[in-house]
C-alpha positions as CSV (number, residue, x, y, z in Angstrom):
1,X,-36.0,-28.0,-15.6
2,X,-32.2,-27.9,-15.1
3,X,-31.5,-30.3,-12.5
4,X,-30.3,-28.7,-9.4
5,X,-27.2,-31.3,-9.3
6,X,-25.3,-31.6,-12.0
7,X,-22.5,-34.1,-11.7
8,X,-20.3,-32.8,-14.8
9,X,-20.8,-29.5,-13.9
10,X,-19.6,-29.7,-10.0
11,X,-16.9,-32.2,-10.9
12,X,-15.3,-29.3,-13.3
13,X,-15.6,-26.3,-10.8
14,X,-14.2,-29.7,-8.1
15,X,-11.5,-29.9,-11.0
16,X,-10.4,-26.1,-11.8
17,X,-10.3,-25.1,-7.8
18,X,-7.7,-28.0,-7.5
19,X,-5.6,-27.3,-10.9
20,X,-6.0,-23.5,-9.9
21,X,-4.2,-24.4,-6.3
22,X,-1.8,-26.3,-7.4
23,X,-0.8,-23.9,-9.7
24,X,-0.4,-20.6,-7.4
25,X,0.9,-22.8,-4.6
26,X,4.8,-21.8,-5.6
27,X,3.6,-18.5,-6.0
28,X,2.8,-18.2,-2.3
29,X,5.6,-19.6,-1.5
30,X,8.1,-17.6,-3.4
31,X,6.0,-14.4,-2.8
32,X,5.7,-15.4,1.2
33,X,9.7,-16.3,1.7
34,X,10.9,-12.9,-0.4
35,X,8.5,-10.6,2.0
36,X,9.7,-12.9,5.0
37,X,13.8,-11.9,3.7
38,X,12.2,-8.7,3.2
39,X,11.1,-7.8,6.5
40,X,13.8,-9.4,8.3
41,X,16.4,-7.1,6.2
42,X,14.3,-3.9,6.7
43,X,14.3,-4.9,10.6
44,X,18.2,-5.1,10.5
45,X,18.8,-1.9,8.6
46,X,16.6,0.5,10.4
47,X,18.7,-0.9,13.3
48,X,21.9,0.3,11.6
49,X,20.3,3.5,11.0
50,X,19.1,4.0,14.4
51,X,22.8,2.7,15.6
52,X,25.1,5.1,13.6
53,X,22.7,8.6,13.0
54,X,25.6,10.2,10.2
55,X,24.0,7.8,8.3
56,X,21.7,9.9,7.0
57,X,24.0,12.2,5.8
58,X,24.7,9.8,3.1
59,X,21.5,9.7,1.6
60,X,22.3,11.7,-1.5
61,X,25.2,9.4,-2.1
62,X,22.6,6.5,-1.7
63,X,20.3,8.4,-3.6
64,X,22.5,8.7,-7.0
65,X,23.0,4.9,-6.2
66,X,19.5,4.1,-6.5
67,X,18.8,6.2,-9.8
68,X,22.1,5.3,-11.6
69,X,20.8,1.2,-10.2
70,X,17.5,1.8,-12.1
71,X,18.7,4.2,-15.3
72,X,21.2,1.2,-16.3
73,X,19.4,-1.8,-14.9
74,X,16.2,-1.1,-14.5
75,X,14.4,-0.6,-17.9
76,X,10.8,-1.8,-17.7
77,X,11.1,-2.4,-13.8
78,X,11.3,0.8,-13.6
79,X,7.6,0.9,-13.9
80,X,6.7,-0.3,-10.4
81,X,3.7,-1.3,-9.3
82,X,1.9,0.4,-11.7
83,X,3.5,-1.7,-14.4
84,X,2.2,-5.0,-12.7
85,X,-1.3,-3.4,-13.3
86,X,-0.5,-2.4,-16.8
87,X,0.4,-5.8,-17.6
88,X,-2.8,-7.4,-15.7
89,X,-5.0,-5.4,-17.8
90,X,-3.0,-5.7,-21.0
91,X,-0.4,-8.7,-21.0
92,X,2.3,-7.8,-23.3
93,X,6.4,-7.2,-22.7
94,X,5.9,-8.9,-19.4
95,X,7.4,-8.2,-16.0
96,X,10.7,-8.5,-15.8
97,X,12.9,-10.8,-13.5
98,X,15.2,-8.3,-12.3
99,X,12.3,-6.5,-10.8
100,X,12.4,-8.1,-7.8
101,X,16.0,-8.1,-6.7
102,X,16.0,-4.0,-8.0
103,X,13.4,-3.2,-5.7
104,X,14.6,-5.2,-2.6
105,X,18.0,-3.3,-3.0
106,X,16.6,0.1,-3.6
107,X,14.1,-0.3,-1.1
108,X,17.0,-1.4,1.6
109,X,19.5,1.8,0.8
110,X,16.5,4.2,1.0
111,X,15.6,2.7,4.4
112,X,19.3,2.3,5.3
113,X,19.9,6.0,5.2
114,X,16.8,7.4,5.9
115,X,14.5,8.1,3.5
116,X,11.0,8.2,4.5
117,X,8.9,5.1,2.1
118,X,7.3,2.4,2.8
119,X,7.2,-1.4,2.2
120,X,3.8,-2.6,0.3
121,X,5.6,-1.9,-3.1
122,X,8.2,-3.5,-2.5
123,X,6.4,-6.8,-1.6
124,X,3.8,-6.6,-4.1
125,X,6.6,-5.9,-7.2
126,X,8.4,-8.9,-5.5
127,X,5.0,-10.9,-5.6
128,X,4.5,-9.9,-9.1
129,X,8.2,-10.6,-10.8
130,X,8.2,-13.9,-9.1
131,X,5.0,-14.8,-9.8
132,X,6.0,-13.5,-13.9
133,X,9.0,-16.1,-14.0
134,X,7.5,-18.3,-12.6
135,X,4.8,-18.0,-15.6
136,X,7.0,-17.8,-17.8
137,X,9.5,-21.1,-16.8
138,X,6.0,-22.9,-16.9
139,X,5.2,-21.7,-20.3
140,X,1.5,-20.5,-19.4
141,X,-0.7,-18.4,-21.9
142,X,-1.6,-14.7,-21.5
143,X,-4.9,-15.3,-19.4
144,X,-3.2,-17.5,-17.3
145,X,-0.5,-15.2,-16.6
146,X,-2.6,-12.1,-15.9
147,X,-4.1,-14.1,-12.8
148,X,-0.5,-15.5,-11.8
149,X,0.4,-11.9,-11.8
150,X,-2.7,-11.5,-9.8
151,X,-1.9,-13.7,-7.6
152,X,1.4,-12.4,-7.1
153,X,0.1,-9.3,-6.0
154,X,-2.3,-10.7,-3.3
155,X,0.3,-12.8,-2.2
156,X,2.8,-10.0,-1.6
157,X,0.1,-7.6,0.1
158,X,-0.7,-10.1,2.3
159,X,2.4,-11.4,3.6
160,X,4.1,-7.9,4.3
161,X,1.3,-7.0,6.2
162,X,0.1,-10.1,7.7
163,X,-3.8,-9.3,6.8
164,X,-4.2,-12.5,3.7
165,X,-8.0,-11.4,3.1
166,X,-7.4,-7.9,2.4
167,X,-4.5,-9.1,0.2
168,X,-6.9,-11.3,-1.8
169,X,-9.4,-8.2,-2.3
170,X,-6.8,-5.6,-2.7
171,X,-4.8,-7.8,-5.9
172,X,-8.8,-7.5,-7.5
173,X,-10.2,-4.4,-6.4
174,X,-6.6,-2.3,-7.2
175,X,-7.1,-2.7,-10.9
176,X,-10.5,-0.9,-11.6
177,X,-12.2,2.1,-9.5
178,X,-15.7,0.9,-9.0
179,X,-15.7,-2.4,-10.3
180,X,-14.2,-5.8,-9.3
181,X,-13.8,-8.9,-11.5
182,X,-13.9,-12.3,-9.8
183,X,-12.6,-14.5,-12.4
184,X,-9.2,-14.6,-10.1
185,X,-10.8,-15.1,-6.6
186,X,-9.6,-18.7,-5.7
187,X,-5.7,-18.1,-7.4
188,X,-5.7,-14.6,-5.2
189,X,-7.1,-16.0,-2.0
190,X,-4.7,-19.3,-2.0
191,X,-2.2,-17.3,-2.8
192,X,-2.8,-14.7,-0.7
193,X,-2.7,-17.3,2.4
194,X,-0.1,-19.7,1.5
195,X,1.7,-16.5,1.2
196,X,1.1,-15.3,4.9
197,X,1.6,-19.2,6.3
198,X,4.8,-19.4,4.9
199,X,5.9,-15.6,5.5
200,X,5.2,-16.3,9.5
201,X,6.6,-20.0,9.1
202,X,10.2,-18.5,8.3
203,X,9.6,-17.3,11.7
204,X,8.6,-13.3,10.9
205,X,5.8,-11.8,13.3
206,X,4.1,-8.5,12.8
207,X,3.8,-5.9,14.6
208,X,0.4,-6.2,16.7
209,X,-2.2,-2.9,17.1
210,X,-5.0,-2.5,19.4
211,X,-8.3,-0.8,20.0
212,X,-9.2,-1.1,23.5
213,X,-12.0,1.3,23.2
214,X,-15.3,-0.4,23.9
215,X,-18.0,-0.1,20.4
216,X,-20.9,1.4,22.4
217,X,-23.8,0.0,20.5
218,X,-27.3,2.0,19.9
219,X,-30.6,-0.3,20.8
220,X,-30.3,-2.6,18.8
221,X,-27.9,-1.0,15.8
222,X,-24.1,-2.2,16.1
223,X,-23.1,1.3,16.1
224,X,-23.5,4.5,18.6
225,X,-24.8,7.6,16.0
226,X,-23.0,10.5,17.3
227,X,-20.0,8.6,17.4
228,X,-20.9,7.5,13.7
229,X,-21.2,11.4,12.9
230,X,-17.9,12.0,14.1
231,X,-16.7,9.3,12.3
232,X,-18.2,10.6,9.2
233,X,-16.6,14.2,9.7
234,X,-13.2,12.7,10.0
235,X,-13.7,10.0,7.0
236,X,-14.0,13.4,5.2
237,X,-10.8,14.7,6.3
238,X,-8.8,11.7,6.2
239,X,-10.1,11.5,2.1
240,X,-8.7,14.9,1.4
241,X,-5.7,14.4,2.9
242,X,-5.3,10.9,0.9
243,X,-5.5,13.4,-1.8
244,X,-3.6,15.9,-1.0
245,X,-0.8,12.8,-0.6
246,X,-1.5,11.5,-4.2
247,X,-1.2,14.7,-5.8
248,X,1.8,16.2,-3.6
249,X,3.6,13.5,-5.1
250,X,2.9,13.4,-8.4
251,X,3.5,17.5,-8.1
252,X,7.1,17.0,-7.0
253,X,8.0,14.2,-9.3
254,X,7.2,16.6,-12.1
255,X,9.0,19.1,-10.6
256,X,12.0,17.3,-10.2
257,X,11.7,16.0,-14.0
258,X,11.7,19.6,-15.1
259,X,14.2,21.0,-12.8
260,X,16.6,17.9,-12.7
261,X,16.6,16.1,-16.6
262,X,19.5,13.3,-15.2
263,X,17.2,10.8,-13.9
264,X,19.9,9.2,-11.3
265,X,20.7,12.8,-10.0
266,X,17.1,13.5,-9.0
267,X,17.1,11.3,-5.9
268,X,20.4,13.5,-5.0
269,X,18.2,16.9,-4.7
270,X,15.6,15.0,-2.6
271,X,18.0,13.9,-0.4
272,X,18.7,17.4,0.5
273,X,15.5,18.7,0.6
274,X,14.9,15.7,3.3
275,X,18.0,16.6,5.2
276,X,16.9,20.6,5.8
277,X,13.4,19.0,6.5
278,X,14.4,17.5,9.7
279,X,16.7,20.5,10.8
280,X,13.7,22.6,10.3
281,X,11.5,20.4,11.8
282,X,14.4,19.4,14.2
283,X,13.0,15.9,14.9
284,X,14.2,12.7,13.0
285,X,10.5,11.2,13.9
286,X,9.6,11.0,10.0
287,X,12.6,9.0,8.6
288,X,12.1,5.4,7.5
289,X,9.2,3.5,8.2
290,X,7.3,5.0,11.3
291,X,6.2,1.9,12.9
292,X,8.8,1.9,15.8
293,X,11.2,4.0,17.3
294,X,14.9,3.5,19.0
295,X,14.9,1.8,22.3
296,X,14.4,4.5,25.0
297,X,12.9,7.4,23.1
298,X,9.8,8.5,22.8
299,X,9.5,9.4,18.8
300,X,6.4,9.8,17.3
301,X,5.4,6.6,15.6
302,X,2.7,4.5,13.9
303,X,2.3,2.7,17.1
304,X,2.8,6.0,19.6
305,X,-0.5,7.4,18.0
306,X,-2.7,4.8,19.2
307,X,-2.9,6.4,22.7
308,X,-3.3,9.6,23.9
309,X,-0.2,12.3,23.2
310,X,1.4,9.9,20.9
311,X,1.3,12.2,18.3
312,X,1.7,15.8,17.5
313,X,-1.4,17.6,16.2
314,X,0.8,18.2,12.5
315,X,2.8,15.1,12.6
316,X,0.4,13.7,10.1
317,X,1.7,16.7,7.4
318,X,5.2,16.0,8.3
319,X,5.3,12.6,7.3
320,X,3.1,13.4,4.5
321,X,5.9,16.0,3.5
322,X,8.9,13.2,4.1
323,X,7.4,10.7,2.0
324,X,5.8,13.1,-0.7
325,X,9.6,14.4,-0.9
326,X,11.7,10.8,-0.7
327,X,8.8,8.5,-3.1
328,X,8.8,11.8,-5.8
329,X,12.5,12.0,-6.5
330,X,13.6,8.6,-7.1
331,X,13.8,7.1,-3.9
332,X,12.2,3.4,-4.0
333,X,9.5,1.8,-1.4
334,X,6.0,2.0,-0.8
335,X,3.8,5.0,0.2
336,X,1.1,2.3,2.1
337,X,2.8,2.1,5.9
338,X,3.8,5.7,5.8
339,X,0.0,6.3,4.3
340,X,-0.8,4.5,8.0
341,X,1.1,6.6,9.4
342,X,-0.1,9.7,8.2
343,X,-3.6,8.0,8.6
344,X,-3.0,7.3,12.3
345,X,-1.5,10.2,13.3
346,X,-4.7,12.5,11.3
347,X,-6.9,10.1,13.7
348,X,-5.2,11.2,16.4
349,X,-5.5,14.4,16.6
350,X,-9.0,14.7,14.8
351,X,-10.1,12.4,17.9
352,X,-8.8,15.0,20.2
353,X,-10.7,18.0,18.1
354,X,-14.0,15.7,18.1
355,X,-13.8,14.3,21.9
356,X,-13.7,11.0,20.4
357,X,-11.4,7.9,21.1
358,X,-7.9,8.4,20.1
359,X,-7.3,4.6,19.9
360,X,-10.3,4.0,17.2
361,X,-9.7,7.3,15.4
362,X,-5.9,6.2,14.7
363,X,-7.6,2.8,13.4
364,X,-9.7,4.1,11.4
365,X,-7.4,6.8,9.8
366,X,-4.8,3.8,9.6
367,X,-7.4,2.4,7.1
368,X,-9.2,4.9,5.8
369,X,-6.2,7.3,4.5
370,X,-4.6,4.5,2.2
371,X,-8.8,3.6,0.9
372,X,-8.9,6.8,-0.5
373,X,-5.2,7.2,-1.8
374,X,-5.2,3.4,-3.6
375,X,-9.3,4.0,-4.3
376,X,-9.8,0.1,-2.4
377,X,-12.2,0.7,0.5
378,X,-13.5,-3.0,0.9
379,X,-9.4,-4.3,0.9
380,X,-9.3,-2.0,3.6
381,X,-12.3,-2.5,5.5
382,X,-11.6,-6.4,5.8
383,X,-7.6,-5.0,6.7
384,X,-9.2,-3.5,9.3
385,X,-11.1,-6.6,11.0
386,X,-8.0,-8.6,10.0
387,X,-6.1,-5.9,12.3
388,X,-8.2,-4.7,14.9
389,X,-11.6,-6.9,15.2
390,X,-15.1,-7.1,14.1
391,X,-16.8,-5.1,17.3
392,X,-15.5,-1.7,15.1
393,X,-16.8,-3.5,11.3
394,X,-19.5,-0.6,10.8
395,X,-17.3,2.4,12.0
396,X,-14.4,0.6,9.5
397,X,-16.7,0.5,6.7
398,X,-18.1,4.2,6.8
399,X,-14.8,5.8,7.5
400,X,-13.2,3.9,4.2
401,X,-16.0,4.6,1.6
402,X,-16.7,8.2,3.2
403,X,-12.8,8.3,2.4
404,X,-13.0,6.6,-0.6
405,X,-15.7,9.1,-2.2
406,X,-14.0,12.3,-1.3
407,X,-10.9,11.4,-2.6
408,X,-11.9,11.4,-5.9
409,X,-9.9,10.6,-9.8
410,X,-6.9,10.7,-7.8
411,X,-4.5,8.3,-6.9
412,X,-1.1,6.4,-6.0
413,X,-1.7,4.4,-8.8
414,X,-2.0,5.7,-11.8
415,X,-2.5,2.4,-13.9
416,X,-5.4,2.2,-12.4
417,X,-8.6,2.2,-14.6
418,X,-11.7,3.7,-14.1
419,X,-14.4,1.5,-14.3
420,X,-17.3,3.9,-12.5
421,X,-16.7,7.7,-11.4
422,X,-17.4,8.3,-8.1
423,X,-19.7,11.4,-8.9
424,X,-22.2,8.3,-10.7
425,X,-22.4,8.6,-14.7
426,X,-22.4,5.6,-16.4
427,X,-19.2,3.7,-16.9
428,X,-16.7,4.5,-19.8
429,X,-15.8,2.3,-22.6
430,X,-13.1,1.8,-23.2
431,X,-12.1,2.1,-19.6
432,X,-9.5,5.7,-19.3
433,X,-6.4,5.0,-16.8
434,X,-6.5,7.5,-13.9
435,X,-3.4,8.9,-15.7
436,X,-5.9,9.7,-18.6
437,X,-8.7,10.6,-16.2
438,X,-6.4,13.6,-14.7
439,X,-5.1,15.0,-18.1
440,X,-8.0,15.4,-19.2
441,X,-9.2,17.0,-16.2
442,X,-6.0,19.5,-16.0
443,X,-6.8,20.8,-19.8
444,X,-10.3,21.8,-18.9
């Protein structure tokens, strides 16, 4: 019989968890200081915007900025986040340097003048170029890179957002639908945290929610069941709509590819097209990033839609419309905050259809919206407790499968691979990309 302690066999595992943190230690670092220069930059430009409003009218100028930055410059960055992916699963041309500073600018001009994105791509690319030259300086061989590049990832997710565990799960559950690999789980988690530690060390906070709304519990169940069933009906809603988001956007990009060939004038027409959106909407509520509004107004924000009236019974269309219109022409950013906003907002007023509370619906569409629309329900059911608190863990965990399931092969990213489909069958081999996945499904 194997003895139960093996010496040699504990001193190894002792021995790789050591080598494995020392090695992704600079990668927290660097990830976790870029998202901290981030976040201090996006503060101080939405300021400006707020400040001097004819900004906005300059967005199609910033716009042709962006896409002439990226058609000369960019190359393979162009790729995004989806590229990171691509080159976890198959290490090959690498992730470029430039990557990182490409995406900080763009993502500052779209913000600047009012473009409606997000932040979550810009930290993660950050994470992920860093982590690639950092890789590369040190010389390290292709399976080493793919969990640097892993790492990366985590450590940029959980710095912007403050939430380290979910940023952990999200870098391994983001690659595959329906399967998760653990071979990286000690780089991404040490990552993941030393990224966080040093983003709040530089002295950058995050914005705090709550859920004051007391989890009734059911004998001896940690959850009430009609409020369970209404969480259910809105998991189901807050899935479609992650869908609808994916596939709006993906729509309009190909739209603007036909109807605009120049690359770096695309992000000129959706400039426009957001310029006549607030006139006809005649609210400036769905510029930028959501999650605050000027001092002394009373805009409809991320935060706002935690409490009763703080959102608009279709504000959650309007910023799915904004972001839809700004991520599909060019513009650069990430769709996850303004995914929490649409999230939140959908809680909102699905709370006030179901005569639930508005406070834990907008937490759980905050969650649930970006499971189904980046297909990672457990990253976002530990983002949840990292956000809000364990009393709501069960009513987390149902709203971002329920999610998960009913929004289907589709998908912000579109690197993504699909490991299981959600309708059961059993897995593919070779794994098909949810690119691949949706062709195939458009010619039947």
């Amino acid at each position: 019989m194997k003895r139960l302690l093996d010496p040699r066999e504990h001193a190894g595992a002792l021995r790789q968890l050591v080598l494995w943190t020392l090695l992704v230690l600079p990668v927290g670092v660097l990830a976790g200081s870029a998202s901290a220069f981030f976040l201090w930059s996006l503060d101080r430009v939405t300021e400006l915007r707020w400040q001097h409003g004819w900004l906005l009218f300059l967005l199609p100028v910033a716009g042709m900025a962006v896409g002439w930055l990226y058609q000369h410059l960019g190359g393979p960055a162009a790729g995004g986040s989806n590229l990171l992916i691509e080159q976890i699963h198959e290490p090959g041309g690498g992730v470029p340097r430039r990557m990182a500073p490409l995406i900080l600018v763009g993502t500052l001009i779209t913000h600047l003048f009012g473009g409606s994105a997000g932040r979550e791509g810009t930290a993660v690319q950050m994470g992920g170029s860093l982590a690639s030259g950092y890789g590369r300086l040190c010389r390290f061989g292709e399976d080493n890179m793919r969990v640097l590049l892993m790492a990366g990832v985590a450590a940029g997710f959980g710095s912007v957002f403050g939430t380290p565990l979910a940023g952990a799960i999200f870098a391994m559950e983001v690659l595959v639908i329906g399967r998760m690999r653990y071979d990286a789980l000690i780089p991404v988690l040490v990552a993941s945290v030393v990224a966080d530690f040093t983003c709040t060390a530089w002295g950058i906070g995050h914005v705090q929610y709550h859920i004051a709304f007391a989890a009734p519990f059911s004998g001896r169940l940690p959850f009430d069941g009609w409020l369970l069933a209404k969480v259910v009906v809105a998991a189901v809603a807050f899935g479609l709509v992650s869908r609808l988001f994916a596939e709006l956007t993906h729509l309009l990009q190909h739209l603007f590819e036909r109807l605009v060939p120049i690359a770096w004038l695309r992000p000129v027409l959706g400039a426009g097209l957001v310029i006549a959106l607030v006139y006809a909407v005649g609210t400036r509520d769905y510029l930028g990033l959501g999650v605050s509004a000027p001092p002394g107004t009373d805009a409809v924000t991320l935060v706002s839609a935690f409490q009763s009236g703080g959102a608009t019974p279709w504000s959650w269309w309007w910023k799915l419309l904004f972001t839809a219109v700004t991520l599909a022409a060019g513009f650069k950013g990430g769709e996850v905050t303004p995914l929490f906003f649409i999230g939140a907002t959908l809680g909102n007023a699905l709370a006030v259809l179901l005569g639930a509370p508005v406070d834990l619906f907008a937490g759980l569409g905050f969650i649930a919206v970006f499971a189904g629309a980046a297909n990672t329900p457990l990253a976002c059911t530990v983002m949840g407790l990292e956000l809000f608190g364990a009393p709501y863990a069960v009513y987390f965990a149902v709203a971002c499968f329920v999610a998960y399931h009913f929004s289907g092969h589709s998908g912000i990213y579109l690197s993504q691979r699909v490991g299981v489909a959600k309708r059961g069958g059993p897995p593919s081999e070779p794994e098909p990309s949810l690119r691949e996945v949706r062709e195939r499904g458009r010619q039947e």
